[in-house]
C-alpha positions as CSV (number, residue, x, y, z in Angstrom):
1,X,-125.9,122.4,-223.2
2,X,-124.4,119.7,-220.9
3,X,-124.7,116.4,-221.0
4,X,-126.3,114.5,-217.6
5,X,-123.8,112.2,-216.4
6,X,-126.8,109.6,-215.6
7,X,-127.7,109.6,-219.5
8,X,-123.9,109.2,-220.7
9,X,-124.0,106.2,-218.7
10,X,-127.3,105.3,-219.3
11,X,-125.3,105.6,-223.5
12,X,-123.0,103.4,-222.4
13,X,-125.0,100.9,-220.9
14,X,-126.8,100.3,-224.2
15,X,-124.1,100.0,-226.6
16,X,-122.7,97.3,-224.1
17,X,-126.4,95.4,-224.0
18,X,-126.0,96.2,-228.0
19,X,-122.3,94.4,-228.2
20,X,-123.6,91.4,-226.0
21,X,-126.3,91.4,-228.5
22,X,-124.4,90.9,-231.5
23,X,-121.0,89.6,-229.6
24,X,-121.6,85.6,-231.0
25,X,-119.7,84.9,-234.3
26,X,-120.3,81.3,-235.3
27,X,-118.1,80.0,-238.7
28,X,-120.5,78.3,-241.3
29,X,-119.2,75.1,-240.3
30,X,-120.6,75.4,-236.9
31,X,-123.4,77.2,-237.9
32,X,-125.2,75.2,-240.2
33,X,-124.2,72.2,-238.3
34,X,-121.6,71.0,-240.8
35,X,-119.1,70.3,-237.8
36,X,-120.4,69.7,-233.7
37,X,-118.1,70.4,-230.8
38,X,-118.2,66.9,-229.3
39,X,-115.6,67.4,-226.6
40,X,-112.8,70.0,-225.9
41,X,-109.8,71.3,-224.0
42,X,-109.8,75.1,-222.3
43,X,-106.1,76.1,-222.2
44,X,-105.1,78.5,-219.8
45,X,-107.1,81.8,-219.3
46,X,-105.6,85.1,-219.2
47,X,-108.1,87.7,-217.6
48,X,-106.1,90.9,-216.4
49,X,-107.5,93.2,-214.0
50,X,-106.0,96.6,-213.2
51,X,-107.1,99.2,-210.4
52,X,-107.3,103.1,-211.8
53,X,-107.4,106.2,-209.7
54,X,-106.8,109.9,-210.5
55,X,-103.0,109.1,-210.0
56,X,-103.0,106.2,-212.6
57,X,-103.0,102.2,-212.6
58,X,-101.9,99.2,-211.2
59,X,-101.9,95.6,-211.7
60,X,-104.2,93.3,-209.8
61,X,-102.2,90.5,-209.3
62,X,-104.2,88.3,-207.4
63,X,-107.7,89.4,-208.5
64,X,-106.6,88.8,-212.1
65,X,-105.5,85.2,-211.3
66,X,-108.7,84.5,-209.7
67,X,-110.8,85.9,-212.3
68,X,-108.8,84.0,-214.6
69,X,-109.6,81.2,-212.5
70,X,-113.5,82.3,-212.2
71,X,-114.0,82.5,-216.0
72,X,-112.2,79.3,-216.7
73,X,-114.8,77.8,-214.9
74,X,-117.6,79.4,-216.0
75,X,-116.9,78.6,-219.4
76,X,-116.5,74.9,-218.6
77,X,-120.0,75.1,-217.1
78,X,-121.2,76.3,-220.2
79,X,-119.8,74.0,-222.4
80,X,-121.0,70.8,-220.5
81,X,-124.3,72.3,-220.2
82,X,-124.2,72.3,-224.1
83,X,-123.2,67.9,-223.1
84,X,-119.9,68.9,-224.5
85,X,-117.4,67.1,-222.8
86,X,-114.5,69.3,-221.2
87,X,-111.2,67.4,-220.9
88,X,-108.8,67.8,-218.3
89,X,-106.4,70.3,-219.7
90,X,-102.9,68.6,-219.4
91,X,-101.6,72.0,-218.8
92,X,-103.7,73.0,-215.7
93,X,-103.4,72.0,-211.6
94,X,-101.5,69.4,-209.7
95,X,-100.9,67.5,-212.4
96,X,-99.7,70.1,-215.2
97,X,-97.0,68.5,-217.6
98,X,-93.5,69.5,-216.6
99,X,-92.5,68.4,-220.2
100,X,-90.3,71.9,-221.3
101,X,-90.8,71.1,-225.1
102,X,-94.8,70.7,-224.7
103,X,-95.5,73.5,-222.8
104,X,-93.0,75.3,-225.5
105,X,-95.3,74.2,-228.1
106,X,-98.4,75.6,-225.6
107,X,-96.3,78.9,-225.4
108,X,-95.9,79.3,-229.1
109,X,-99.6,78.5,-229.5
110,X,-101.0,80.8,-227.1
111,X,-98.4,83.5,-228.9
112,X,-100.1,82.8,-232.3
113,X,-103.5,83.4,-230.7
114,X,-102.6,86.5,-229.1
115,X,-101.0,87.8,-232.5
116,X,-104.5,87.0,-234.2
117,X,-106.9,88.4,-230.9
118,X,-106.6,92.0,-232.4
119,X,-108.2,91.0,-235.9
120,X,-110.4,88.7,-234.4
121,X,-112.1,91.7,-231.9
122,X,-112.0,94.4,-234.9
123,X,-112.8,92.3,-237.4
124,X,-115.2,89.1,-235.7
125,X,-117.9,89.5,-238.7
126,X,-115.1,87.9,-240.5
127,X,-115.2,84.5,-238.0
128,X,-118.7,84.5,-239.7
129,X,-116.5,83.5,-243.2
130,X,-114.2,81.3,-241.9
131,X,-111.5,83.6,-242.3
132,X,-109.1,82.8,-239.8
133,X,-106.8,80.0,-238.6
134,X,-103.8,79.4,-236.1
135,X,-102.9,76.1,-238.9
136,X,-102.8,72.9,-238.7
137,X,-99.2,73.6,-235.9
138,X,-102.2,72.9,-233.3
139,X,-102.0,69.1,-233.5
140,X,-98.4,69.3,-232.0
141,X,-100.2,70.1,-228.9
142,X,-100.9,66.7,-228.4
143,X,-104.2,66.7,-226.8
144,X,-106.3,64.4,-225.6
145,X,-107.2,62.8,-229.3
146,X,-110.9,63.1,-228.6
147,X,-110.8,66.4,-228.5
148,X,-112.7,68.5,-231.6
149,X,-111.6,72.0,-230.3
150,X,-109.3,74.1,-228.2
151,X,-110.7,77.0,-226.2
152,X,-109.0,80.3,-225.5
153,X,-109.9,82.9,-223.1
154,X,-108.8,86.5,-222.9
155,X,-109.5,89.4,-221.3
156,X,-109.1,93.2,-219.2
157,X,-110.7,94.9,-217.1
158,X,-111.3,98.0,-215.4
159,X,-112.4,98.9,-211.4
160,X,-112.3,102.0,-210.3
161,X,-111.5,103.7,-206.6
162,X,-114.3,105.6,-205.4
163,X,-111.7,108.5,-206.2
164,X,-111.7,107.8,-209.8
165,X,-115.8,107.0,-209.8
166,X,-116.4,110.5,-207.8
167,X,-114.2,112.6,-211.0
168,X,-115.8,110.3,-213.8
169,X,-119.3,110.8,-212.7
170,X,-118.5,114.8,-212.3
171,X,-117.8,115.1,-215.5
172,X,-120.6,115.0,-217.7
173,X,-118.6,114.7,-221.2
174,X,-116.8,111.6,-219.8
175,X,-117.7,108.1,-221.1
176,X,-114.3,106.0,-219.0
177,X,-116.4,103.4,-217.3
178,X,-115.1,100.8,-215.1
179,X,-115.5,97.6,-217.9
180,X,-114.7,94.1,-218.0
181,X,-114.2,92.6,-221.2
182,X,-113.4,88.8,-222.4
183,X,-112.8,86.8,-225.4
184,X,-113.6,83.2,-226.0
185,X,-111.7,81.9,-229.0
186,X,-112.8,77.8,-229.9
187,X,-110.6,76.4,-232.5
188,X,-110.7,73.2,-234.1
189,X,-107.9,71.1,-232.8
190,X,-106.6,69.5,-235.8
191,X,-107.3,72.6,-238.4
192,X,-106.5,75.4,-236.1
193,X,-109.8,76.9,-238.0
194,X,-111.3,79.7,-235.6
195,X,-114.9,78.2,-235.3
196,X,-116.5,80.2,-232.4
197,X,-115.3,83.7,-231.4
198,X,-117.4,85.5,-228.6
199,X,-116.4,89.0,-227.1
200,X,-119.3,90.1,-224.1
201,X,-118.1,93.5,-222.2
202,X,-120.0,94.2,-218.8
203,X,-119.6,96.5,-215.9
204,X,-116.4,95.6,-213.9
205,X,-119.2,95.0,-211.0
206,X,-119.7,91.6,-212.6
207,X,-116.4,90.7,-210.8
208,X,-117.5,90.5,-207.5
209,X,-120.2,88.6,-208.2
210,X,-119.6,85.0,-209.6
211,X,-123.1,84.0,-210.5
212,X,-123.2,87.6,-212.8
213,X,-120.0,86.3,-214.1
214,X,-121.2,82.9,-214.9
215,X,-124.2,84.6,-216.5
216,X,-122.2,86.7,-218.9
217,X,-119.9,83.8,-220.0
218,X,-123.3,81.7,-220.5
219,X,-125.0,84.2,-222.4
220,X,-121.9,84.7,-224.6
221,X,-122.2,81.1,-225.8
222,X,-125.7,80.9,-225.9
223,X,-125.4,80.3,-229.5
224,X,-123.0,77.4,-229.6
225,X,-125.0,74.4,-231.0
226,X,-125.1,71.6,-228.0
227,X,-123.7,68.5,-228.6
228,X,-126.3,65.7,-230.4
């Protein structure tokens, strides 16, 4: 018996409303109100976008960059909607620091990140038991000092060429679906304690439509206490 392709989408649809469901992971601190994000700093996003057709996939330079941008953004909006204040990141724009040793230290911290993203996405329940850290090496970012948190944004996704749509949809035993998928990482800025870790996956369609986008990074947060 084979399967209709309009129900293994329909599958996939749920378990992505399902993720987006349970894709909030507070640590007890922030959770029971122990600690409140007051203010923080979003360091440079990283949202990677590739193309895939039946002959394989490529980069999207400039859409990944603007997505990056997009998201950046969005999550800002989100956070000051929550009256937390977003500082100006002194490693974004115009007036980025040229200082070689501090954007070393950025460098190294953004490596440290990436090196814990995996066992942050496999294992988030664990966010949930304050089980993770990037140390106290944070502080040598030299932030604003009001800040409470650092905010890390990751992410991939997938569009398809109406090629690559036209074989998937043919073949009734295939779940590859063209997927976006981000991370938002908040970390105290003087503990390096992972205190919010949020992972929402949508369809890739979300990218050509900013307000969607906005939506999804909203939503994603939605259980972020707001600032008192």
């Amino acid at each position: 018996m084979k399967a209709s392709p309009r129900l293994a989408l329909l599958f996939i649809g749920c378990l992505l409303a399902c993720q987006q469901a349970e894709a909030q992971y507070l640590n007890p601190k922030i959770a029971e109100k122990k600690v409140t994000v007051h203010s923080a700093v979003i360091l440079p996003a990283k949202v990677e976008i590739t193309k895939e057709s039946s002959k394989g996939s490529e980069m999207m330079v400039a859409e990944s960059e603007q997505t990056s941008k997009t998201v950046f953004e969005a999550v800002g909006q989100s956070l000051e909607q929550k009256k937390i204040t977003v500082i100006k990141s002194p490693f974004e724009g115009e007036s980025a620091t040229t200082d070689e040793n501090h954007r070393y230290l950025l460098a190294d911290i953004q490596t440290r990140y990436d090196a814990l993203l995996p066992k942050l996405v496999d294992k988030s329940k664990d966010v949930k038991k304050a089980r993770f850290s990037l140390g106290d090496d944070v502080m040598l970012l030299n932030v604003d000092k009001s800040a409470d948190a650092l905010v890390f944004i990751r992410g991939h996704g997938r569009v398809f060429t109406k090629g690559k749509t036209f074989f998937t949809l043919m073949n009734p035993f295939s779940f590859d679906v063209p997927i976006v998928f981000i991370t938002i990482g908040i970390v105290d800025a003087r503990t390096g304690e992972v205190l919010v870790f949020t992972k929402p996956a949508k369809s890739s369609s979300v990218l050509n439509n900013p307000k969607k986008l906005n939506k999804l990074v909203t939503e994603s947060l939605k259980k972020l206490p707001a600032s008192s």
